[in-house]
C-alpha positions as CSV (number, residue, x, y, z in Angstrom):
1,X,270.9,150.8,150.3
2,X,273.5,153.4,149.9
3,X,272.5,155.6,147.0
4,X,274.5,158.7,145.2
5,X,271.6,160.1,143.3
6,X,272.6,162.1,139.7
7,X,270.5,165.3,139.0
8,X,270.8,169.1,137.6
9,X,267.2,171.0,137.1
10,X,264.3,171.3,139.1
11,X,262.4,168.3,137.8
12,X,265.2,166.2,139.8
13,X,264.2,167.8,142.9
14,X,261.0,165.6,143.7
15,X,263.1,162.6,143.1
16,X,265.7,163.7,145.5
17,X,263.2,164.6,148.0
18,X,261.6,161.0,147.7
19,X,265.0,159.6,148.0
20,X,266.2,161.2,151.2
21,X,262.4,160.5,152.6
22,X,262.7,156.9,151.8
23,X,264.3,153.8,153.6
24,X,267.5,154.2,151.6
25,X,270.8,156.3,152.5
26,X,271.5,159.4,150.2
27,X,275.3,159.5,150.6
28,X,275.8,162.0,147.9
29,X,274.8,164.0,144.8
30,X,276.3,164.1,140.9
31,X,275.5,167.0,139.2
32,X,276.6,169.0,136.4
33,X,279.1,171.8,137.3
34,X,278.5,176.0,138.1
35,X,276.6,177.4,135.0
36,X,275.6,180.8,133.9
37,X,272.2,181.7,134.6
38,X,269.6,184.5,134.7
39,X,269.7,188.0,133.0
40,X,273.4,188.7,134.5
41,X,274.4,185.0,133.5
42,X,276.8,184.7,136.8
43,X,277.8,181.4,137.8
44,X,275.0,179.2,140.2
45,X,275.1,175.7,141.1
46,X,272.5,173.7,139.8
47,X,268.7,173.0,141.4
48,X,269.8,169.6,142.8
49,X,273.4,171.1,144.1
50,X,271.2,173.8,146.2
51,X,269.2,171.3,147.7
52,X,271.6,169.1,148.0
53,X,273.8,171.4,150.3
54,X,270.8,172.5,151.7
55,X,270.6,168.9,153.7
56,X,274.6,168.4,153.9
57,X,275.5,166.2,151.2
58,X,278.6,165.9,149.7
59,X,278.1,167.2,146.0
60,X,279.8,165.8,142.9
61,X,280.7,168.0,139.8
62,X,282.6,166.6,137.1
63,X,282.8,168.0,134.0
64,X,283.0,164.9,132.5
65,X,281.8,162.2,134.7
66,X,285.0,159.7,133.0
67,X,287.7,161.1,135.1
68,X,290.0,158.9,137.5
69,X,289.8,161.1,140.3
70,X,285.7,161.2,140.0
71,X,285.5,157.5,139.9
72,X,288.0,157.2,143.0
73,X,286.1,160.0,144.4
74,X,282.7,157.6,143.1
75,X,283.7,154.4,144.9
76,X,284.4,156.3,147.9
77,X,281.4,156.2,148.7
78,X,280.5,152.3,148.1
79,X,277.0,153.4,146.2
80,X,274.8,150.1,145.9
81,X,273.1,152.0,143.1
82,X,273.1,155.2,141.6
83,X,269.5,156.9,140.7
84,X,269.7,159.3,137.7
85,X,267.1,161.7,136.7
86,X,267.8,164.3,134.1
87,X,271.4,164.4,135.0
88,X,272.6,166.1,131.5
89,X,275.3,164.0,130.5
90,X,276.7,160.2,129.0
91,X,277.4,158.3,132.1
92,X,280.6,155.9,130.7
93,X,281.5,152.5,131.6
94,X,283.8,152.9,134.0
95,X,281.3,154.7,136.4
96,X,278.2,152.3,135.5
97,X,280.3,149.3,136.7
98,X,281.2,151.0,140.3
99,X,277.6,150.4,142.0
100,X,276.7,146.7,142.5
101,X,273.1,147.6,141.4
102,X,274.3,149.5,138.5
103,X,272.6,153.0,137.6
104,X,268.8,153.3,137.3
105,X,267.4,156.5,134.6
106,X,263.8,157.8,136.1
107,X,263.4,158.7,132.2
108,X,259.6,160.8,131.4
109,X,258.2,158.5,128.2
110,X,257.3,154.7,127.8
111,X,260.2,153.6,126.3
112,X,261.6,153.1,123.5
113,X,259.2,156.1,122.4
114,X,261.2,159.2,123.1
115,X,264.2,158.2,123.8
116,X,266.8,161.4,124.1
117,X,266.6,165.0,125.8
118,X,263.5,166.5,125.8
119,X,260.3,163.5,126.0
120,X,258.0,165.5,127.2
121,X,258.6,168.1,124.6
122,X,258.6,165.9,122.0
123,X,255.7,163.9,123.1
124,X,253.4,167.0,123.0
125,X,254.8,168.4,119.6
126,X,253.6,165.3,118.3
127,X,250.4,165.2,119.5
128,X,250.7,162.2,121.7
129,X,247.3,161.2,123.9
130,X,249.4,159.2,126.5
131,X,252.4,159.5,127.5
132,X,254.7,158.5,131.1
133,X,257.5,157.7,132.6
134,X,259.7,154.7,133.2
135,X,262.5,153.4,135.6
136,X,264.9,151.4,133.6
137,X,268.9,150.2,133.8
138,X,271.3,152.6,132.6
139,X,273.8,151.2,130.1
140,X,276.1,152.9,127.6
141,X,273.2,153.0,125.1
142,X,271.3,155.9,124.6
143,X,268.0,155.3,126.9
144,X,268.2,151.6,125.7
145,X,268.6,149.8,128.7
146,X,265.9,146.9,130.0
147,X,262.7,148.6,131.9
148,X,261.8,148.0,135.9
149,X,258.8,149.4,135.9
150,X,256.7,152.0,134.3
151,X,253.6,154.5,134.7
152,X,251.0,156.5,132.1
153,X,249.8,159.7,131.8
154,X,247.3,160.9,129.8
155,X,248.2,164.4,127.9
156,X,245.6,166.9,128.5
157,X,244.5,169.4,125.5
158,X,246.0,172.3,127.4
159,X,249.1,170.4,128.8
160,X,252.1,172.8,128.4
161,X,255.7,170.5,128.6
162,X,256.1,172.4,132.1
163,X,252.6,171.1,133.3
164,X,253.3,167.6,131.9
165,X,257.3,167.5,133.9
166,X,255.7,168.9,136.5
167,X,253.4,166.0,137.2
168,X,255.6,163.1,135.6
169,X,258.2,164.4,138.4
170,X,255.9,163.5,141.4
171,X,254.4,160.5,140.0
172,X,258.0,158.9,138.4
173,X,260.1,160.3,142.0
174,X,257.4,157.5,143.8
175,X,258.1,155.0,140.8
176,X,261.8,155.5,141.5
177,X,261.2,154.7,144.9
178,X,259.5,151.3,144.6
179,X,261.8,150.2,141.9
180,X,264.7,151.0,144.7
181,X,262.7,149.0,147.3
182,X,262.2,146.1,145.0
183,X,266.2,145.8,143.8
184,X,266.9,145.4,147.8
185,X,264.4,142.9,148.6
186,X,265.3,141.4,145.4
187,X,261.9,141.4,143.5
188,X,262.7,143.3,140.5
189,X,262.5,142.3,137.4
190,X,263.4,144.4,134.0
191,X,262.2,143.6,131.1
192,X,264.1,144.5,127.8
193,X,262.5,147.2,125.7
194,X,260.2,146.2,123.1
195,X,258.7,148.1,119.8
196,X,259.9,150.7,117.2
197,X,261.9,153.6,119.1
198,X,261.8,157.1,118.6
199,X,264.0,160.0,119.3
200,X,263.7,163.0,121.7
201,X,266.7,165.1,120.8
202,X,266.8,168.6,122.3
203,X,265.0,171.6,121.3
204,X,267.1,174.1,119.8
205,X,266.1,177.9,119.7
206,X,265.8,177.5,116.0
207,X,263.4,174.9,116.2
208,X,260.8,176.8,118.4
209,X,260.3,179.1,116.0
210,X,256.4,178.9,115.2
211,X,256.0,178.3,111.4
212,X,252.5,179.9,110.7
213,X,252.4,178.0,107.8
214,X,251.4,175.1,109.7
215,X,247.9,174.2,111.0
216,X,246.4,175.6,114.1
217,X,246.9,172.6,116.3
218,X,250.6,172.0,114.7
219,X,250.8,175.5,116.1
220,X,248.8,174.7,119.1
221,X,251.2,171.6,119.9
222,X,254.5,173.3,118.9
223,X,254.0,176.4,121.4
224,X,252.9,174.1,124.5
225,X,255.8,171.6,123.7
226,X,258.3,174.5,123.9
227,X,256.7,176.1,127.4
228,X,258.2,177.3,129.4
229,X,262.2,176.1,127.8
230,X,263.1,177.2,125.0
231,X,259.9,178.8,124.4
232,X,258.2,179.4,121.5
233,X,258.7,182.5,119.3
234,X,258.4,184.8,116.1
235,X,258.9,187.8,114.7
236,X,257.0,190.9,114.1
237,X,258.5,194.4,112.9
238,X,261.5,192.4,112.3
239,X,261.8,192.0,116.1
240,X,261.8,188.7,118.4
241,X,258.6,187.8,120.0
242,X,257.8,185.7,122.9
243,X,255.0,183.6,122.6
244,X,252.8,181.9,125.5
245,X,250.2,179.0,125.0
246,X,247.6,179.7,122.5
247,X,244.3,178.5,121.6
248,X,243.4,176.8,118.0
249,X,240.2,178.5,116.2
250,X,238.6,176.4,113.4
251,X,237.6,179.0,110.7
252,X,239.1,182.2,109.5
253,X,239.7,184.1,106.2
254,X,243.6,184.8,107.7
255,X,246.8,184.8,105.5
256,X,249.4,182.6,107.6
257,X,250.8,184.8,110.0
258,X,248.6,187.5,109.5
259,X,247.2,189.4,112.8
260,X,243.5,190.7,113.6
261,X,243.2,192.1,116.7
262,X,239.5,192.0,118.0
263,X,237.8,193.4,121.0
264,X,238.8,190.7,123.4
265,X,241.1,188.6,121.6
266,X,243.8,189.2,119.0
267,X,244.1,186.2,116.0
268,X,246.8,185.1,113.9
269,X,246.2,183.2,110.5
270,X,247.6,179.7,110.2
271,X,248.0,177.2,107.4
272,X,244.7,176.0,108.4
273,X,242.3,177.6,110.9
274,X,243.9,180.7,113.2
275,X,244.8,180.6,117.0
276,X,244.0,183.3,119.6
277,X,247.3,184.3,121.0
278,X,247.4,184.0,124.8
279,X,250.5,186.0,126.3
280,X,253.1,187.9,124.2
281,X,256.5,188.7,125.1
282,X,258.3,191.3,123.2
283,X,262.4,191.9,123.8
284,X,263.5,193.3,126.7
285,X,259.9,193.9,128.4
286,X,257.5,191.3,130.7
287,X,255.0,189.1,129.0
288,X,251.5,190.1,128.7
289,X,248.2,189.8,127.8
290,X,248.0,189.7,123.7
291,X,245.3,192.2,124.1
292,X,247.7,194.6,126.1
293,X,250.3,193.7,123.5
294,X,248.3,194.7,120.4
295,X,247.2,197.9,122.4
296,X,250.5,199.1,122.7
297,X,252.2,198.2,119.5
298,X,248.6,198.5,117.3
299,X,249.5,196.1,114.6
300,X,247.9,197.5,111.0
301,X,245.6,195.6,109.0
302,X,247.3,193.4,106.9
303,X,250.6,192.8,109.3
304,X,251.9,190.0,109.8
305,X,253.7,187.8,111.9
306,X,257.0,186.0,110.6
């Protein structure tokens, strides 16, 4: 089949891979337009454009995806489907109905659980045991559309959101695959979406702000669930702080947010329990160790974090 595949970040890139390994014709890529990025926030094309041009493809770049010369553009190339993973905008009408296959979302949850932006995320600030990723028909809905075929993953007690994307994106790029192979030889079959949904909206910066007057594994959750994007954070001295995966403790006489810094480990209070800090980041400078941290900015008994 003749395919133009929809991306932007790196957890397309596995799917696109797959894609251009498989028995179907990549004829081009959609992806989101130039964006700032990095510390000097110049313009750079996106993961998927990169690779993309890397093999020769044509690459797409609406800013909106709605306009008449993208659709002409679109059916140019006589897609039988379009694959989207993580593509970072609404896909309207006009463009679904150009494939003959229609458009198919590699989307990481079980739908309807988390449908919206950030599954992953959401699925680990929850405290979710399983989670995975499904192949299902794009439609103007949000993530609504009837489901090809689907995989689980169990969520590890250390899983950050990266580790979880990382492996979803490997397993789901195969997923996509099959599903593709099973549309031609006209075996698939989706099934419309069944149970109570929930919503994966994404993470603002606000929102990833640890509130130490939660309990330890709240905590524990919130901080992997926001690594490594937006990444979680607090303040101490008034000043922004970085923070990396931590580790719940179960007892400890700590105020929320309070610090103790120990031989080998530094602690911060919670609403219930503490948790050993793992890496801190401080403005401006690298992360480190919270050890290294603490030795350099020797936090006073009875500060605290905010």
């Amino acid at each position: 089949m003749r395919l133009v595949v929809a991306g932007t970040p790196d957890v397309a890139l596995a799917s696109l891979d797959a894609l251009l390994a498989s028995r179907h014709e990549v004829v081009a890529v959609l992806t989101r337009p130039d964006a700032a990025a990095g510390r000097g926030r110049k313009q750079a094309a996106s993961p998927v454009a990169q690779r993309a041009r890397e093999v020769g493809l044509p690459v797409l770049q609406p800013v909106r995806p709605r306009g008449a010369e993208f659709l002409d553009e679109l059916r140019s190339y006589a897609p039988d489907a379009c694959p989207v993973v993580a593509y970072g905008a609404l896909v309207p009408a006009e463009a679904l109905a150009v494939p003959r296959l229609g458009w198919l979302n590699l989307h990481f949850s079980l739908l309807p659980a988390w449908r919206g932006a950030a599954p992953v995320q959401r699925a680990l600030m929850a405290g979710d045991e399983v989670t995975g990723a499904c192949v299902f028909q794009l439609e103007e809905g949000l993530d609504t559309g009837p489901v090809y075929a689907s995989l689980r993953e169990p969520v590890g007690g250390t899983d950050t959101a990266g580790d979880l994307l990382g492996r979803l994106a490997v397993s789901g790029a195969q997923l996509l695959v099959d599903v593709l192979d099973a549309l031609e030889d006209g075996t698939a079959v989706a099934t419309p979406q069944e149970g109570e949904a929930t919503l994966a909206p994404k993470i603002g910066v606000e929102e990833a702000r640890v509130d130490w007057s939660a309990g330890a594994a709240e905590v524990d959750r919130r901080v992997r669930g926001c690594t490594p994007d937006p990444g979680a954070w607090t303040t101490f001295r008034g000043e922004r702080v970085k923070l990396g995966p931590v580790v719940p403790e179960v007892s400890t006489d700590l105020a929320p947010g309070a610090v103790a810094v120990e031989k080998k480990r530094v602690l911060v209070g919670t609403g219930g329990g503490a948790v050993a800090l793992g890496t801190v980041q401080a403005a401006g400078k690298k992360a480190m160790s919270a050890t290294d941290w603490a030795r350099g900015t020797r936090p006073a008994p009875g500060e605290e974090f905010a």
